[in-house]
Structures are given as structure tokens and as C-alpha cells.
C-alpha positions in Angstrom: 236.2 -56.2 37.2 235.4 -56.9 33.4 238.7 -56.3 32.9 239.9 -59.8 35.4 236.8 -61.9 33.3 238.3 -61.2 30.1 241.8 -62.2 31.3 240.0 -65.4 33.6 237.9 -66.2 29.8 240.6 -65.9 28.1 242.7 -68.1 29.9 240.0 -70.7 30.7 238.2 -70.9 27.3 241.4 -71.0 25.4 243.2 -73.4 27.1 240.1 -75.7 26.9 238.8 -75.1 23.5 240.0 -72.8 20.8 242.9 -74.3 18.9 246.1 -72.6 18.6 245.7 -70.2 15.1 244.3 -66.8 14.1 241.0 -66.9 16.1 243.6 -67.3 19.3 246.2 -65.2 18.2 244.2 -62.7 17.6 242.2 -62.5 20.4 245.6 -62.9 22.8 246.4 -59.7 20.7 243.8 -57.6 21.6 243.9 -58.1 25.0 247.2 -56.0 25.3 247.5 -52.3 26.0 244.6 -49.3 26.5 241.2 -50.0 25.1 241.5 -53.6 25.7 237.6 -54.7 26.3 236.8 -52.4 23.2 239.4 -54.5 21.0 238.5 -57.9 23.1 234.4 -58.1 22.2 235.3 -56.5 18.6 237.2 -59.9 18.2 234.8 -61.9 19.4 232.4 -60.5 17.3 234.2 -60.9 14.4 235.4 -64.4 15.2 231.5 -65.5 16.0 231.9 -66.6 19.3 230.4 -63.7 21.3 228.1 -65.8 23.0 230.7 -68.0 24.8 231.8 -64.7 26.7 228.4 -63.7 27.2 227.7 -67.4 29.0 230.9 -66.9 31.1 230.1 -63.5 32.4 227.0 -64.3 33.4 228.8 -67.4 35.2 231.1 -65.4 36.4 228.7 -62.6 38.5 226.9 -65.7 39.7 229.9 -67.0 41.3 230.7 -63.5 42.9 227.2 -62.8 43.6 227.2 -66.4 45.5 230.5 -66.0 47.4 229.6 -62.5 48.8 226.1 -63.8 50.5 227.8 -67.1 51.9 230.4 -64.4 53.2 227.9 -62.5 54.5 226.0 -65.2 56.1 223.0 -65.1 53.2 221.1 -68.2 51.5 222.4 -68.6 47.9 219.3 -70.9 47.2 217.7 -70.4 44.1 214.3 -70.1 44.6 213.0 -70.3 41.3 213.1 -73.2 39.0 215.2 -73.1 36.2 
């Protein structure tokens, strides 16, 4: 699972928003091979923009969490207010 979300963030906040250069490259870099995720949020640490990944994840298990109660006949209402 966290795994797919690096792969969806990387493609969708990439494409979107960081410019082609070292920030890019070498995030696309870590990505590749065994102990990918460790690599992955090392880099985004290091590049200062942790908290974009944090935002999408969060995003991310909302969307999930919303798709499996409408499968499963569920409200997704939010109750509270935000």
C-alpha cells in the first residue's frame, strides 16, 4: 500500500509541480530497488518538502477509506465541521 502512494505521489506531484532538476532526479532515483520508502522520505526530508507527502497520504487513505463505505453501502458524511 505505501508502496502504490509513493509511486501515485510521485507521479502526480511531479508532473504538476517540481521542475525537472536534482530535487526530481533524485527523488525518481530513490524510488528504485529494495528499501525504496526508506530512500523515498530520506529525500524528501532532505529536499524540505516532507509535508507535501504527508498532505497526500492523508488524501490518499481518505479516498480509500471513502470508496470502501460507499462499496459497502456506508455514509461517507463527515459529521464534524472542519
Amino acid at each position: 500500500m505505501e508502496g502504490e502512494l509513493i509511486v501515485d505521489f510521485h507521479r502526480e506531484f511531479f508532473t504538476n509541480q517540481l521542475p525537472e532538476g536534482m530535487i526530481r532526479n533524485r527523488l525518481d532515483a530513490a524510488i528504485c530497488e529494495r528499501g525504496a520508502f526508506r530512500r523515498f522520505k530520506d529525500q524528501l526530508y532532505r529536499s524540505g518538502i516532507e509535508k507535501q507527502w504527508y498532505e497526500f497520504r492523508v488524501n490518499a487513505y481518505k479516498q480509500l477509506a471513502m470508496e470502501w463505505c460507499e462499496k459497502h453501502g456506508m455514509s461517507t458524511q463527515n459529521k464534524r465541521s472542519e
